[in-house]
Structures are given as structure tokens and as C-alpha cells.
C-alpha positions in Angstrom: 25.1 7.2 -44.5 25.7 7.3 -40.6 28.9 5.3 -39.8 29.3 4.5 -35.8 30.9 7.3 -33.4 30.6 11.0 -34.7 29.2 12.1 -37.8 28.8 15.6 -39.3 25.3 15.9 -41.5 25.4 19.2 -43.9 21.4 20.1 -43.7 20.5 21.0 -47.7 17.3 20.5 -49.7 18.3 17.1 -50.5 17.2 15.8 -47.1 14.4 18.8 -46.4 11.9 17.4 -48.5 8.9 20.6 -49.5 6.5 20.9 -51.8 7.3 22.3 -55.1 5.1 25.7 -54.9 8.0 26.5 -52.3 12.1 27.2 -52.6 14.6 26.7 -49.8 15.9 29.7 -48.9 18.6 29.1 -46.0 18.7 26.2 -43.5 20.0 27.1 -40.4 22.1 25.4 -38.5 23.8 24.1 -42.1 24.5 20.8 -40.4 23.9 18.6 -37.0 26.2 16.5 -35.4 24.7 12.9 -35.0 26.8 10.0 -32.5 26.5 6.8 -33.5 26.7 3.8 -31.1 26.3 -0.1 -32.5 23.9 -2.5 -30.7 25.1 -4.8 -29.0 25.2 -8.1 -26.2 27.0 -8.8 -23.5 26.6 -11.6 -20.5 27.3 -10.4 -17.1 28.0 -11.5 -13.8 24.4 -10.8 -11.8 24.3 -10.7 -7.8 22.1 -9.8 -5.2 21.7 -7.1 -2.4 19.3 -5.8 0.2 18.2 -2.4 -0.1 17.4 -2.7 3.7 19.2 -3.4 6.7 18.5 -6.7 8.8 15.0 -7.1 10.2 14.4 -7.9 13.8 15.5 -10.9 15.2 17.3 -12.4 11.9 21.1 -12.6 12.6 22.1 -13.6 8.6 19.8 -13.3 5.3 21.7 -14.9 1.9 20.5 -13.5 -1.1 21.1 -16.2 -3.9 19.7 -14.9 -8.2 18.5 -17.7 -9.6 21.4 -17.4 -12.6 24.8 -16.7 -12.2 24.7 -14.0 -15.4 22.0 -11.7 -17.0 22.5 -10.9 -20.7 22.3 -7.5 -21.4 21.4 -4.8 -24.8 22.3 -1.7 -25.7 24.6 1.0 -26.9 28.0 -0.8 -27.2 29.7 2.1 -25.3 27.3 1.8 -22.1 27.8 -1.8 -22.1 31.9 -1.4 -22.1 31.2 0.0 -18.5 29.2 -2.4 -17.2 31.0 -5.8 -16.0 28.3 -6.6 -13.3 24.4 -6.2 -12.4 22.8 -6.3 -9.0 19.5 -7.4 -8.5 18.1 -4.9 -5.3 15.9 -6.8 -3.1 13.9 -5.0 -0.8 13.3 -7.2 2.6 10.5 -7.5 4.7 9.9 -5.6 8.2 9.1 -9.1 9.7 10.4 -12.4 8.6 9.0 -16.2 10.1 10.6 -17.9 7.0 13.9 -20.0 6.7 13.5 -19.3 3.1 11.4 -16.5 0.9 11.6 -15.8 -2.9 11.5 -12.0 -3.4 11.0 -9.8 -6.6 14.0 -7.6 -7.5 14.2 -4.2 -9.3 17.7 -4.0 -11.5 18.8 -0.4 -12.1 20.0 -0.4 -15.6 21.7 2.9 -17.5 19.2 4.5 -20.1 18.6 2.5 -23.5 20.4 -1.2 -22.1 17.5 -4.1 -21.3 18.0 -6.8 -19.3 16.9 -10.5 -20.5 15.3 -11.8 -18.1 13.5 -9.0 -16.5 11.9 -10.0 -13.7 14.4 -11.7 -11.3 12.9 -13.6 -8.3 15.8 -13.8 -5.6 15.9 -16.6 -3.2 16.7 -15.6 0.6 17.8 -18.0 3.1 17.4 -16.5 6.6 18.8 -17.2 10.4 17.5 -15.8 13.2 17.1 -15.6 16.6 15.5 -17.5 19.0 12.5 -15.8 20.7 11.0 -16.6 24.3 7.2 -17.0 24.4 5.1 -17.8 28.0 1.7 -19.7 26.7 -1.0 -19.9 29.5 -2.4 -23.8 29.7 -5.0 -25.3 31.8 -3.8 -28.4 34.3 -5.4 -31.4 33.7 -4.7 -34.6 35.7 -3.8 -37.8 33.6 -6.1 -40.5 35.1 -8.9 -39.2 37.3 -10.8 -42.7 37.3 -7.8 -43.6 40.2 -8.9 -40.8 42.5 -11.6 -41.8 45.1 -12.1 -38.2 47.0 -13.4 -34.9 45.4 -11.1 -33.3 42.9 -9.8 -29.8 43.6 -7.2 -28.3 41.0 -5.3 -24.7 42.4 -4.1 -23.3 40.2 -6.0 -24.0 37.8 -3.8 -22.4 34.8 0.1 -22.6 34.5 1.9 -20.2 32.5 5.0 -22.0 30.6 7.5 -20.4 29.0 9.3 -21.7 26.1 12.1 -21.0 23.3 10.9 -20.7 19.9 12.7 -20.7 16.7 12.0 -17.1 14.4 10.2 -19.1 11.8 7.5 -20.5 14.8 5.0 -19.3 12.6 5.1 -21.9 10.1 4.9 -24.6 13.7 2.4 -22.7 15.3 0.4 -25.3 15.1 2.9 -27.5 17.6 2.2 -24.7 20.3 -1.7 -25.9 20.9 0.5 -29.4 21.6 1.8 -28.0 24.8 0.1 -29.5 27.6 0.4 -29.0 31.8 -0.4 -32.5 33.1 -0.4 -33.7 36.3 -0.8 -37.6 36.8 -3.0 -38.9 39.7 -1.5 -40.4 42.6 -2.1 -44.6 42.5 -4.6 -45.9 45.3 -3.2 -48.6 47.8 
């Protein structure tokens, strides 16, 4: 029987089984060598890191696993080695989100599983501010007040106006933006 670490097994007819129309003449090599490693568990400490630098425009990006630890299987010699798993997150090229859940990828030594597999990591991100100039007609506030002909030059303003980096989820608050002018009272 195998015991754990290394064993010596002597190759004989014993454990070559043949048919019986047929003798065993040599065996060569007369033995293998055969390690031995138990199974085993072991709870580790899990973190997260980007495979990526910073995107443009984000100043900070936290990477949070959704567990502190990650339970591990395997050879009980590769698991002596192993005090810590990261989960590698690969980020985006462009980011509009205070906060993203991303898939990982965990790089694990041949023969040792990971329970869970599939890690979601949760990214809080700062950035930037941006500067964008939206074009938007004039439009005078109370026309009934004016008695003469109405001439508007120009006719368009351009305004320009700081953004957060996530103005994509408000980019609905940009068609808000109005250039109105209010009519002068009569008397």
C-alpha cells in the first residue's frame, strides 16, 4: 500500500496481471518510485488587484472580494506554500461608474481548486472632473410682454460646464441646461 511522501514499488507479476498462455520473463525497470501527497483544505486570506494600470481620467479605483478568505484543495504540500490568493481583475479602457462589479481570474498552482470559483470583485472608482461646452438655443422667458418684433442674435450659445467622470449615468440632466433670457417689463 502507498503511504504519503516517497515510496519504492518492486514491479513483479503480482501487479502485471497477463493471461495465462503467457510467462513474465523480465520487467524492466524492476520498480518505480511513486510520491504521495494527502488531500487536503485550507482557508486563506483572498484580495484583489488590477492587471491594468489606471484608466483615463480615474485618480483611485478600490478593489473590494466579496469574502475576506477563499477555501482552497489540494496536495497538502502545495497548500503549505500558499498563505494568500489574489483575485486579478482586469479593468476597463473607459470607466463612467462610481461603482462596477467585475469578474476575476484566480491563478492557482496545478491540482489545488478554489471554492468559490467565480469571484465577482466590487470596484469603487474616483475620477476626474471633465469640461464639456454644450451648444443651446436662447429662448426668451415671457415673449407675451414684448410689443415690437422679436430678433434673437445669436441665436445659439455655447456653455461650458464641469462634469463629474460618471456624467454618463446624468446624462440625462445635460438636455436640462437651458440659455434663457427674460423679456424686459413694458411701462
Amino acid at each position: 500500500s502507498l503511504e504519503p511522501g516517497h515510496n519504492l514499488i518492486p514491479l513483479n507479476g503480482d501487479n502485471i496481471p497477463i493471461s495465462g498462455a503467457f510467462d513474465i520473463l523480465e520487467i524492466r525497470p524492476a520498480a518505480i518510485e511513486v510520491d504521495v501527497d494527502l488531500y487536503a483544505e485550507k482557508e486563506v486570506e483572498l484580495t484583489a488587484k488590477s492587471t491594468h494600470s489606471l484608466p483615463s481620467g480615474i485618480t483611485r479605483i478600490e478593489l473590494t472580494p466579496p469574502q475576506e478568505t477563499i477555501r482552497l484543495k489540494g496536495p497538502q504540500m502545495i497548500l503549505e506554500k500558499i498563505d494568500k490568493v489574489e483575485a486579478l481583475v482586469s479593468l476597463p479602457s473607459a470607466v463612467h461608474q462610481r461603482e462596477l462589479l467585475l469578474p476575476s481570474f484566480i491563478n492557482l498552482p496545478q491540482g489545488v481548486t478554489a471554492t468559490p470559483q467565480d469571484i465577482v470583485i466590487k470596484a469603487l472608482v474616483e475620477g476626474k472632473p471633465k469640461k464639456i461646452t454644450v451648444q443651446r438655443s436662447v429662448r426668451i422667458s415671457d415673449v407675451s410682454a414684448i410689443t415690437s418684433d422679436l430678433s434673437i442674435k445669436p441665436k445659439t450659445v455655447n456653455v461650458t460646464i464641469q462634469i463629474p467622470f460618471d456624467w454618463d449615468e446624468k446624462k440625462q440632466q445635460l438636455n436640462q441646461i437651458f440659455a434663457i433670457v427674460e423679456a424686459p417689463k413694458n411701462g
